[in-house]
VMD Tcl script that draws the C-alpha trace (Angstrom):
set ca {
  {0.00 0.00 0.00}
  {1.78 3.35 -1.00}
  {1.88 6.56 1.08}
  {-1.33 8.16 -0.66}
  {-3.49 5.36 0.30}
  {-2.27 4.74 3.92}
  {-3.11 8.82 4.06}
  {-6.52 8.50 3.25}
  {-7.48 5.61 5.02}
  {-6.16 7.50 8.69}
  {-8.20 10.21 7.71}
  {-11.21 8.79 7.06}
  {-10.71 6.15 10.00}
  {-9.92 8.93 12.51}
  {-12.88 11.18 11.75}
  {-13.39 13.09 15.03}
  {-9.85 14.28 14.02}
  {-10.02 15.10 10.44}
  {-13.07 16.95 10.85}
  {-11.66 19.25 13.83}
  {-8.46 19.87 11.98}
  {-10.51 20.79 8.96}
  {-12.28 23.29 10.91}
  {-9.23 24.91 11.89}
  {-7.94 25.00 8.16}
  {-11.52 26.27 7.43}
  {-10.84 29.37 10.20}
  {-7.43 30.27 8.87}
  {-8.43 29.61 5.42}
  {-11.37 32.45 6.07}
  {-9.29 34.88 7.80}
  {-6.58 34.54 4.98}
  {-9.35 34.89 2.47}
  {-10.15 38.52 4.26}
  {-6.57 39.27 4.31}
  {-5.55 38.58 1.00}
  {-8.83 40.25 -0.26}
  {-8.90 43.72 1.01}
  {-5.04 43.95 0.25}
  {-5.49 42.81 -3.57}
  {-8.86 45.12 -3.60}
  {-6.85 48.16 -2.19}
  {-4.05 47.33 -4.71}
  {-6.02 46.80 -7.63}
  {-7.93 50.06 -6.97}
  {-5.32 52.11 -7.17}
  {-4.09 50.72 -9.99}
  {-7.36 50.90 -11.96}
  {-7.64 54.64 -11.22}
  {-3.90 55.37 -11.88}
  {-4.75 53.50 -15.43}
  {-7.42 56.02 -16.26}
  {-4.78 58.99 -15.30}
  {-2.40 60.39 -17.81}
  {0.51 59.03 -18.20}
  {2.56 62.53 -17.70}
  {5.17 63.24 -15.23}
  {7.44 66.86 -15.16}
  {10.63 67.64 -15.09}
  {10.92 71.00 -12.91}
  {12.38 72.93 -10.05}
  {11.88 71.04 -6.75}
  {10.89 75.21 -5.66}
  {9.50 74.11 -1.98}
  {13.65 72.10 -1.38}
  {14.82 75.19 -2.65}
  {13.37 77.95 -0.57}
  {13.49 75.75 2.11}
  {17.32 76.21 1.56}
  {17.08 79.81 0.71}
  {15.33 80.22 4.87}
  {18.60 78.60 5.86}
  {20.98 81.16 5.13}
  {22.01 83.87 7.15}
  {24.25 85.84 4.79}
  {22.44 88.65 2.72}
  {25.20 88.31 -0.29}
  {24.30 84.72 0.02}
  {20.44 85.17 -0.43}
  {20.66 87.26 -3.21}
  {23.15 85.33 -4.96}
  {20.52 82.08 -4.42}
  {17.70 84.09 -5.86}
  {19.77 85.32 -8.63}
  {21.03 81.76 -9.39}
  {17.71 80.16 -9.51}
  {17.45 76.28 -10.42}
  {16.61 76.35 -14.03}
  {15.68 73.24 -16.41}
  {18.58 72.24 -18.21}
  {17.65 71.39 -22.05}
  {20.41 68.43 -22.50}
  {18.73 66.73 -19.62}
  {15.63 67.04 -20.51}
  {16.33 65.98 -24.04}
  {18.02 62.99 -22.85}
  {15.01 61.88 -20.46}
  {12.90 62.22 -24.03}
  {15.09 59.89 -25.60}
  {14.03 57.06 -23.26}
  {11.76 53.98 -24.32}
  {9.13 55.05 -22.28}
  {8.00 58.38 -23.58}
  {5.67 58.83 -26.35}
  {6.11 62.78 -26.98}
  {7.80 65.78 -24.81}
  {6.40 69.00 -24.30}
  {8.94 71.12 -24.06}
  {6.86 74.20 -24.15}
  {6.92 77.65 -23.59}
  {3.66 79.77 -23.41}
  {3.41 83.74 -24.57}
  {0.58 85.36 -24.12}
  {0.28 88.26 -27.37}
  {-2.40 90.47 -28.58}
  {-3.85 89.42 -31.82}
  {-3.13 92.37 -34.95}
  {-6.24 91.91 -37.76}
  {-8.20 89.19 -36.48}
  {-10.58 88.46 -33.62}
  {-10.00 85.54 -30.86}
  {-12.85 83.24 -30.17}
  {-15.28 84.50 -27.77}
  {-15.36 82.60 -24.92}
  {-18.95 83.90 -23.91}
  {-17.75 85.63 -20.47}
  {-17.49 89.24 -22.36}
  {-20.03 91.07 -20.55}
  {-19.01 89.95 -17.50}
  {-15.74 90.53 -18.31}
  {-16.10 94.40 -19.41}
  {-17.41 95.23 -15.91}
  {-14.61 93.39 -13.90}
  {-11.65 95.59 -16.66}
  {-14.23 98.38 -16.59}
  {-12.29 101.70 -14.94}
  {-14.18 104.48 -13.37}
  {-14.39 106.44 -16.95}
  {-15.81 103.62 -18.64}
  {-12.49 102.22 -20.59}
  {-11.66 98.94 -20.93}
  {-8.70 97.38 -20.42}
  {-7.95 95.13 -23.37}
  {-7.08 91.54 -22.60}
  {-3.89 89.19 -24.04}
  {-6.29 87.77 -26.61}
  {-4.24 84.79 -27.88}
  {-1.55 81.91 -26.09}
  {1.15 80.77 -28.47}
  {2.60 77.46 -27.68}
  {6.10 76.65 -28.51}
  {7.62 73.37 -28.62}
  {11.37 71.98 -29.76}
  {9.70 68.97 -31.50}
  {7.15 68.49 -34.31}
  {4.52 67.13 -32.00}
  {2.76 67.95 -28.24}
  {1.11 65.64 -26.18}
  {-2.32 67.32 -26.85}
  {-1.73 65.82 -30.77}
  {0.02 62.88 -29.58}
  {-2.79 61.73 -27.43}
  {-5.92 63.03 -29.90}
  {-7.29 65.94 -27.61}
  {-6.30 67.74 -30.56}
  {-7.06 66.90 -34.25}
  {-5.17 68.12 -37.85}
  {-7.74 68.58 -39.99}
  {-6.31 70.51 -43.18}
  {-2.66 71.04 -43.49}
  {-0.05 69.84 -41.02}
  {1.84 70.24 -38.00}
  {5.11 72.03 -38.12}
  {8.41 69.75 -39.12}
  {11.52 69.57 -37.52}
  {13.47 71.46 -40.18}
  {11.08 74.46 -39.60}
  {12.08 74.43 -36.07}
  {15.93 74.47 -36.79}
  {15.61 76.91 -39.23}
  {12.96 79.17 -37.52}
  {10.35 79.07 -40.04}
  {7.40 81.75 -38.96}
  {4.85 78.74 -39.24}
  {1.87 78.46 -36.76}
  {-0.62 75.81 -36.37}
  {-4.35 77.49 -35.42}
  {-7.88 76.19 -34.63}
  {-11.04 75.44 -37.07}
  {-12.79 78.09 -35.24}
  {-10.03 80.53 -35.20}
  {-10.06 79.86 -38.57}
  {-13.68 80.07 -39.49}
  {-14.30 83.44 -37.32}
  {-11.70 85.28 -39.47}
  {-12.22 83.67 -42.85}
  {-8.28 82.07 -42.87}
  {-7.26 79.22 -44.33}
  {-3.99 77.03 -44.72}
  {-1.30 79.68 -46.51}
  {-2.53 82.74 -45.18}
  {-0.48 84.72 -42.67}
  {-1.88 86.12 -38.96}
  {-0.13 88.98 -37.46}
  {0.66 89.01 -33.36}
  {2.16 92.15 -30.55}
  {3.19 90.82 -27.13}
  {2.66 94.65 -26.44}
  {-0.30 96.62 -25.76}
  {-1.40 99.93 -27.58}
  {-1.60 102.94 -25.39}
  {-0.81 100.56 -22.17}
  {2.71 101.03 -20.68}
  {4.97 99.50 -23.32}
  {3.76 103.06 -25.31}
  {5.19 105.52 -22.69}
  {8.11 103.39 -23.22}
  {8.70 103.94 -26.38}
  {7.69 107.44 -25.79}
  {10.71 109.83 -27.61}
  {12.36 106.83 -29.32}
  {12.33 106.36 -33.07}
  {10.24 102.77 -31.82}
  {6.62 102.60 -33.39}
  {4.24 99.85 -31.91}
  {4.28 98.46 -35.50}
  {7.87 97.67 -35.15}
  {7.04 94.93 -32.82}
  {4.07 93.48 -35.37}
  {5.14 89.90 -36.18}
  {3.59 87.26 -39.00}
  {3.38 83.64 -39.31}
  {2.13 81.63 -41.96}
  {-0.67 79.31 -41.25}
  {0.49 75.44 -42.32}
  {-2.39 74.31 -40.18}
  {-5.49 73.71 -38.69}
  {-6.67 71.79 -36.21}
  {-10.01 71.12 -33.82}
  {-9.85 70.26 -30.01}
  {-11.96 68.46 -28.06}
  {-11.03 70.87 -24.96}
  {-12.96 74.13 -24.46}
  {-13.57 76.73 -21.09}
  {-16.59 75.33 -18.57}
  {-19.24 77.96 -18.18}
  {-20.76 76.58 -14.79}
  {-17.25 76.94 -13.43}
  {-16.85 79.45 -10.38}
  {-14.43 81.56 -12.11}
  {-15.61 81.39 -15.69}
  {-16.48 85.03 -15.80}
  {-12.68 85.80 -14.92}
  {-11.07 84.25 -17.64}
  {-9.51 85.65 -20.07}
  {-9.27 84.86 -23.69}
  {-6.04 83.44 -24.13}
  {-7.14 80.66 -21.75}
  {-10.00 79.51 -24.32}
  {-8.46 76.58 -25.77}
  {-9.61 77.80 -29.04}
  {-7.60 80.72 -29.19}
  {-4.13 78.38 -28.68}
  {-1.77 78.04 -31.37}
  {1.20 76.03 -31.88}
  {4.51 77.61 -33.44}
  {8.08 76.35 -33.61}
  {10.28 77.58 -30.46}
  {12.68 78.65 -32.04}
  {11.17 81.28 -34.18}
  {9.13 82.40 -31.54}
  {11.84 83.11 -28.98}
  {14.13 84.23 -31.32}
  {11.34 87.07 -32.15}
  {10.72 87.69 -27.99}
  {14.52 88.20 -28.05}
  {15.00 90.45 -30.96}
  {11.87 92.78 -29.40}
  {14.04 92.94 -26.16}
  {17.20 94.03 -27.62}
  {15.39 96.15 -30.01}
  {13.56 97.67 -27.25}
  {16.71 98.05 -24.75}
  {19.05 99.34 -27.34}
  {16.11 102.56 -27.79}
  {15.92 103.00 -24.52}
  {19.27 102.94 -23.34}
  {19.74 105.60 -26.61}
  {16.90 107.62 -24.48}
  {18.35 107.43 -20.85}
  {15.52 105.26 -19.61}
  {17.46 101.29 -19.86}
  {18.84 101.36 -16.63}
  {15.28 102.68 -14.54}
  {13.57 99.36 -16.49}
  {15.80 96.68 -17.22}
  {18.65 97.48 -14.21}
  {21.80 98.65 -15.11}
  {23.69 95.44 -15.29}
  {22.49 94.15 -17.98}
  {23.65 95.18 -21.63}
  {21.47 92.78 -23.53}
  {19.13 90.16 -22.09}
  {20.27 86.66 -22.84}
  {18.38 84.61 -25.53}
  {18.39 81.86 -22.80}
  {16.24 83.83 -21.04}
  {13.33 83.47 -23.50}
  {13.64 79.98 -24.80}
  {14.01 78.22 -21.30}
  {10.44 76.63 -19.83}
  {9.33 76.44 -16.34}
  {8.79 72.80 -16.45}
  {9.03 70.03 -19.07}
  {6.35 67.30 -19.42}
  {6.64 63.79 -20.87}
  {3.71 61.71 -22.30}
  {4.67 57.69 -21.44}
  {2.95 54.79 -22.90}
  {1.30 53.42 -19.82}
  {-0.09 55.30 -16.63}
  {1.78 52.07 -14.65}
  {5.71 53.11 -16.21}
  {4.82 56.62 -14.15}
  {6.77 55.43 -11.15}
  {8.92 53.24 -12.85}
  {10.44 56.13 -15.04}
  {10.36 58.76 -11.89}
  {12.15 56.18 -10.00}
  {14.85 55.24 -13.16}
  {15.91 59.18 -13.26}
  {15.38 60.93 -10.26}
  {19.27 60.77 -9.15}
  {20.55 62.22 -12.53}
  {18.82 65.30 -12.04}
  {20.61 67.13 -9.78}
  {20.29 68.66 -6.27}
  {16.89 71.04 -6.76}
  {15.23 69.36 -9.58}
  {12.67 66.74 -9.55}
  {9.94 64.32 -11.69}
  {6.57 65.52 -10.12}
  {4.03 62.39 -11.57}
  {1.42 63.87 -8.94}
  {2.59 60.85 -6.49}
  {1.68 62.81 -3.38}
  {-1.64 63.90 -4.06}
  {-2.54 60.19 -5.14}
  {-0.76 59.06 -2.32}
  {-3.00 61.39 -0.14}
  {-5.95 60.18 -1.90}
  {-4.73 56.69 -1.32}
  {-3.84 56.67 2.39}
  {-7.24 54.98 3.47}
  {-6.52 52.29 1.19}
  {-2.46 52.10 2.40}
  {-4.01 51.86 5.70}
  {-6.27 48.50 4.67}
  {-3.59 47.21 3.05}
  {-0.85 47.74 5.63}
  {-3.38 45.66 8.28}
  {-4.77 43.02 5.86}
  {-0.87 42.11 5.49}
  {-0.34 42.19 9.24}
  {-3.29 39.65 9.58}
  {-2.36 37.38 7.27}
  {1.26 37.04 8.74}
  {-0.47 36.59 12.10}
  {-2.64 33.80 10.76}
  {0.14 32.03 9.18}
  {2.87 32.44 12.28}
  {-0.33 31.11 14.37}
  {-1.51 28.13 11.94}
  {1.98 27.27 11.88}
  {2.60 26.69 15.42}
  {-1.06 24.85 15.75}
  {-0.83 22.63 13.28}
  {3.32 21.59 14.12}
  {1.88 21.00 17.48}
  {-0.98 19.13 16.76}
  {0.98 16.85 14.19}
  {4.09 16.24 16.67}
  {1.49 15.37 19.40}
  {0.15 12.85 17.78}
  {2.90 11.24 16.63}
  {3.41 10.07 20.56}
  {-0.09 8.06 19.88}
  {1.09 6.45 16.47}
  {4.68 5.69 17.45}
  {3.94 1.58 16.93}
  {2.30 1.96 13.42}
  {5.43 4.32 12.52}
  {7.52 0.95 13.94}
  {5.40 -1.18 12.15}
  {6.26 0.69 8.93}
  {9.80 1.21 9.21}
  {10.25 -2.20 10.41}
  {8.48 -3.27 7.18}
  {11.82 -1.59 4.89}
  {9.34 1.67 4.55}
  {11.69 4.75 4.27}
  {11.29 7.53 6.73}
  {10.60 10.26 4.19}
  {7.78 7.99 2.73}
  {6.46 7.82 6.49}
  {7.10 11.76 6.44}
  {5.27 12.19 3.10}
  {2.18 10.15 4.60}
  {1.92 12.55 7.13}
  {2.52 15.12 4.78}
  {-0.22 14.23 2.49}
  {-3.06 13.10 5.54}
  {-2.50 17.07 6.27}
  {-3.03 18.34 2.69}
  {-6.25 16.23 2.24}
  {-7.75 17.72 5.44}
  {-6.45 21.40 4.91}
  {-7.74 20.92 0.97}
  {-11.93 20.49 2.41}
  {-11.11 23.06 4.98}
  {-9.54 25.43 2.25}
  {-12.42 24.67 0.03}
  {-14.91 25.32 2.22}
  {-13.62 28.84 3.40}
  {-13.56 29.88 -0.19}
  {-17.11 29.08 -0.43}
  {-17.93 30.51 2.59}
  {-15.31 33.58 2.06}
  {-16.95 34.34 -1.10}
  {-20.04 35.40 0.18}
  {-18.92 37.17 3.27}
  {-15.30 38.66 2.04}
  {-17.53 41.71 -0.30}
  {-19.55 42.99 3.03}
  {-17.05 42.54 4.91}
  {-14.39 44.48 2.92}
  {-17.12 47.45 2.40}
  {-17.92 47.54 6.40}
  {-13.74 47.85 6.43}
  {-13.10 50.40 4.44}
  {-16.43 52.69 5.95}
  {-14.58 52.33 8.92}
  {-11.43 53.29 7.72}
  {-12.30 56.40 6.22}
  {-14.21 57.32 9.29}
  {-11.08 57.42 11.08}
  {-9.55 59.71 8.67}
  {-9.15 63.12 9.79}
  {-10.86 65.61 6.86}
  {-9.20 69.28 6.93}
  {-12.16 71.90 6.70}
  {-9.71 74.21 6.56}
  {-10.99 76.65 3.74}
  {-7.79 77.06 0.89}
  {-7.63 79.57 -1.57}
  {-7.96 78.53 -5.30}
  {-6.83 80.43 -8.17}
  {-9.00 81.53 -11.15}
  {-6.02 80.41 -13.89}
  {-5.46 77.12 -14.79}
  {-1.58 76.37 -16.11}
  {-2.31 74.91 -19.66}
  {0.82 72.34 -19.50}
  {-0.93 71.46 -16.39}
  {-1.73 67.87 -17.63}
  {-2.64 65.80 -14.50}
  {-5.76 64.06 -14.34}
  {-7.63 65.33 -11.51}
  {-9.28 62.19 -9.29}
  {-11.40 62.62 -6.12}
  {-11.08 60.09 -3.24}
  {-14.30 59.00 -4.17}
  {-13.25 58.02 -7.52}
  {-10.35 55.94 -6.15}
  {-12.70 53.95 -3.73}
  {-15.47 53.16 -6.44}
  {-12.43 51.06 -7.52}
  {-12.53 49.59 -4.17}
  {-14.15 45.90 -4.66}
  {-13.20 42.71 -2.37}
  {-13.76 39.63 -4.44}
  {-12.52 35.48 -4.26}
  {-11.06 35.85 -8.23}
  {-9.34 32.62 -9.66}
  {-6.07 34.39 -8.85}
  {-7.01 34.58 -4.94}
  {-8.30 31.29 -4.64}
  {-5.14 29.74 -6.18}
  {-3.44 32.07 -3.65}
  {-4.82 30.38 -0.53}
  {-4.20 26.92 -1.71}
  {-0.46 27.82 -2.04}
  {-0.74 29.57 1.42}
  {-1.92 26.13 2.39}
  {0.57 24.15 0.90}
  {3.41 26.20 2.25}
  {1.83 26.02 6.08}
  {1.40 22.27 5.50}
  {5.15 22.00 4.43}
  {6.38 24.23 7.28}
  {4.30 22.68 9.97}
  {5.26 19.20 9.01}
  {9.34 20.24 9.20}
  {9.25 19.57 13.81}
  {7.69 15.88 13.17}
  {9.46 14.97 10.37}
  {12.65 15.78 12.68}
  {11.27 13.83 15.48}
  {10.53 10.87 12.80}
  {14.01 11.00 11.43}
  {15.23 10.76 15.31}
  {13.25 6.85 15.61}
  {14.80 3.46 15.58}
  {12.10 0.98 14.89}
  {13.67 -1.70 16.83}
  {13.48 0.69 20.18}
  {10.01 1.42 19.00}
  {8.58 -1.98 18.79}
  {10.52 -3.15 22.20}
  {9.34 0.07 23.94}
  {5.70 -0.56 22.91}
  {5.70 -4.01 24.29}
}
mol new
graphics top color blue
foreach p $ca { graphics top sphere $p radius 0.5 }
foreach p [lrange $ca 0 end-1] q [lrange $ca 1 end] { graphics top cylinder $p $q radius 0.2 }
display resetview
C-alpha cells in the first residue's frame, strides 16, 4: 500500500480528528481569504484609477527644497546670490530623459501670451461679464492678451500625440522648420472660421499693448508699436476636443487666451528668437533715451536669448499610466540637487492613504494567521505522533523509508487542509464583499478631513496635464472579491503552512529506531 493510500485511510478512520483539523484550516483559510482580499482590492484600486490617469510626469524645479534652503541662510550676499542663481531646467537633460523607451512625446513648451493684430479671438462667452470686472471708473476697458502661443522643440505635443487635438487641413510644423525658424503656426477650425483664414494665409501678433505702458516706453524713441508686429504663416489647422466650462466658479474671470480655441502652436525657435530680438530692439532705444537702466537694471547690456527659450517645467507623455513610477524612479538621481519628476505621487498618495491603511493591516493579519496556523498545526501533528509511534515501527520495520512515512503525514495534512480550504472559499466568497465594504467605511471614518478653507486660483496652467481624481473616484475602484487568482493564492498559502508545519515531526521521525520502537511498545 503506497503513502497516498495509507493517508486516506487514517483520515477517514480517525474522523473526530479530520473533521476538527478541517475546521481549523476552514478558520485560517477564512481569515486569509479577508486578508488577501482587502489587500489585492486596495491594490487593484489604485491601480485601476492610476490606469485612467495620464501618463505625464514633469521635469521642474523642486521650488519648496529650494526655498526651504534659501530660509537657511544667514548671509544677505548669500540670499541674493541664491535668488539670482535660480534652479533652471537644463535642455540636455531634458532631451536625454525624451530619448528614453518610455515616452511617447515631450512637451517642451513655452507659453506667450500676445495680442492678436487683424483678427478676432474666439469669444469665450464671459465678455459682458468681463467688461465690468476691466471696466475703470471712466468707462475704458482694459484690453485683454487675446491669444496663447505654444512653442515646442519637437514636431509634436502631447495634446496631438494623445488626440485631444485633431489636424484637420494642413499639417503640423516639421523639424526642419524648427531648426531653421520658419514663422509657421498651427491654429484652430474656429479661429479659422471666425476670421475667414485658411492654410497659406499669414496672422499677425504684438506681445505689447497699444496705449498701455509699453507706449510711454517707447515714448521719444524712433520705436513705433508696428515695429514689434510679427507674422506667421498658417500650415495648419486643427479642432480640439477641450474648451472653457461655463458653470465653473471663475468662468467670468477668464480671459481669452485661456479659451483653448484661441491656442496656437509655433516652432520655439522662431518664436523666442522674435521675444529676443523685441528685447534688444527695445533696450538698445531706450538705453539711446536714458531710460534702460530705470527698467531693465543697469547690469544688464542685452538680455540673454536663454532667457526666453528656457520653460518652467518640461512634461513627458509615457505609454502606460503604470511606467509613471517606474520612469520617476529610473531618473530621479541624474537630475541634480533642486530638480525633480513631479508624476502627482503625493496627491494620489494622499488620496490613497485609506486604502495604504487597509492594506498595511490586511498584510499584518495574514502574517499573524500564518505564524499562528503554523505553530497549531506543528503542534498538533508532533502530538500525535506520541499516539502512532507503533504503526510508525510497524512501517519502518516493514523496509518503509522515513521520508515515505514523512510524506504520509505530509499528504493526511493536505487532504484535510484541501476540504477546509475549500470550504472557506465558499464561505469567504459570500462574506469577504460585506465585509471588505464595512472595512473600508470604517477606515475612512477614522480619517481626519481638513475643513480648513484654501484659496484657489481663477487660472489654470495649460501644460498642467494631471488628471484630476477625487477620493471618491479611487474607492469606487474599491471591490473585495474570491477571483481565480485569490483562490489559487490560498491553496499555495496552504501548501506552504502544510510543508512548514510538518518540518518539527518529520525531525522527530528521522530521530526513531524501529527496533526501540517496537521493544518500547511491548
Amino acid at each position: 500500500m503506497n503513502f497516498f493510500a495509507r493517508a486516506w485511510k487514517n483520515v477517514s478512520r480517525k474522523i473526530t480528528k479530520s473533521i476538527l483539523l478541517a475546521v481549523t484550516f476552514f478558520m485560517i483559510g477564512n481569515l486569509v481569504i479577508l486578508g488577501l482580499g482587502i489587500g489585492q482590492a486596495a491594490e487593484n484600486a489604485k491601480i485601476l484609477t492610476r490606469k485612467k490617469m495620464k501618463a505625464v510626469v514633469n521635469y521642474e524645479v523642486d521650488s519648496d527644497k529650494y526655498f526651504k534652503h534659501i530660509e537657511e541662510l544667514t548671509d544677505q550676499d548669500e540670499i541674493d546670490k541664491a535668488y539670482k542663481n535660480f534652479p533652471q531646467i537644463d535642455k540636455e537633460t531634458a532631451l536625454k530623459l525624451s530619448q528614453d523607451e518610455l515616452v511617447k512625446t515631450v512637451n517642451y513648451i513655452r507659453t506667450n501670451m500676445v495680442y492678436s493684430v487683424g483678427f478676432e479671438n474666439v469669444p469665450l462667452g464671459n465678455e459682458e461679464q468681463n467688461k465690468q470686472l476691466f471696466s475703470d471708473d471712466e468707462g475704458s476697458t482694459y484690453k485683454q492678451l487675446n491669444i496663447a502661443i505654444h512653442t515646442n522643440i519637437v514636431p509634436t505635443t502631447i495634446e496631438f500625440e494623445e488626440g485631444t487635438n485633431t489636424i484637420v487641413q494642413g499639417r503640423f510644423y516639421t523639424q526642419d522648420e524648427i531648426d531653421t525658424n520658419k514663422p509657421v503656426v498651427v491654429i484652430s477650425e474656429e479661429l479659422a472660421n471666425l476670421n475667414n483664414l485658411k492654410v497659406g494665409d499669414t496672422i499677425t501678433y504684438n506681445e505689447n499693448q497699444k496705449d498701455g505702458y509699453f507706449s510711454t516706453m517707447i515714448e521719444g524713441s524712433d520705436l513705433k508699436l508696428e515695429d514689434f508686429n510679427h507674422e506667421l504663416e498658417i500650415v495648419g489647422i486643427y479642432t480640439t476636443v477641450n474648451d472653457v466650462d461655463p458653470s465653473s466658479e471663475n468662468f467670468k474671470y477668464l480671459s481669452p487666451y485661456e479659451s483653448p480655441k484661441n491656442y496656437i502652436y509655433a516652432p520655439a525657435t522662431v518664436i523666442s528668437q522674435r521675444s529676443y530680438d523685441d528685447r534688444v530692439k527695445l533696450y538698445n532705444s531706450l538705453k539711446a533715451n536714458g531710460k534702460a537702466a530705470d527698467i531693465f537694471g543697469s547690469e544688464i547690456e542685452q538680455p540673454p536669448l536663454e532667457e526666453f527659450t528656457r520653460p518652467f517645467k518640461v512634461v513627458y507623455l509615457l505609454d502606460d499610466p503604470l511606467s509613471v513610477d517606474k520612469f520617476v524612479q529610473k531618473y530621479s538621481g541624474t537630475l541634480g540637487e533642486y530638480m525633480k519628476l513631479n508624476a502627482n505621487n503625493e496627491t494620489f498618495k494622499s488620496l490613497a492613504k485609506p486604502l495604504d491603511t487597509l492594506s498595511f493591516f490586511a498584510s499584518i493579519i495574514v502574517w499573524v494567521v500564518t505564524v499562528n496556523a503554523i505553530v497549531i498545526i506543528s503542534l498538533v501533528t508532533a502530538l500525535t505522533l506520541k499516539t502512532r509511534e507503533f504503526e510508525i515501527g510497524v512501517l519502518l520495520s516493514l523496509g518503509v523509508s522515513k521520508f515515505k512515512v514523512i510524506l504520509q503525514l505530509f499528504a493526511e495534512l493536505i487532504l484535510v487542509a484541501l476540504i477546509g480550504f475549500s470550504a472557506a472559499i465558499l464561505s469567504g466568497s459570500l462574506i469577504a464583499g460585506k465585509v471588505g465594504d464595512e472595512v473600508l467605511k470604517f477606515q475612512q471614518s477614522r480619517e481626519e478631513v481638513s475643513e480648513t478653507p484654501t484659496w484657489v486660483s481663477t487660472w489654470k496652467d495649460p501644460n498642467d496635464y494631471f488628471t484630476e481624481v477625487s477620493q471618491e473616484e479611487l474607492f469606487a475602484e474599491y471591490k473585495v472579491t474570491v477571483s481565480p487568482i485569490l483562490i489559487a493564492e490560498i491553496y499555495v498559502f496552504g501548501l506552504s503552512v502544510v510543508f512548514v508545519a510538518i518540518l518539527i515531526p518529520s525531525a522527530m521521525i528521522m530521530r526513531l529506531n524501529p527496533k526501540q520502537i517496537l521493544l518500547s511498545t511491548n
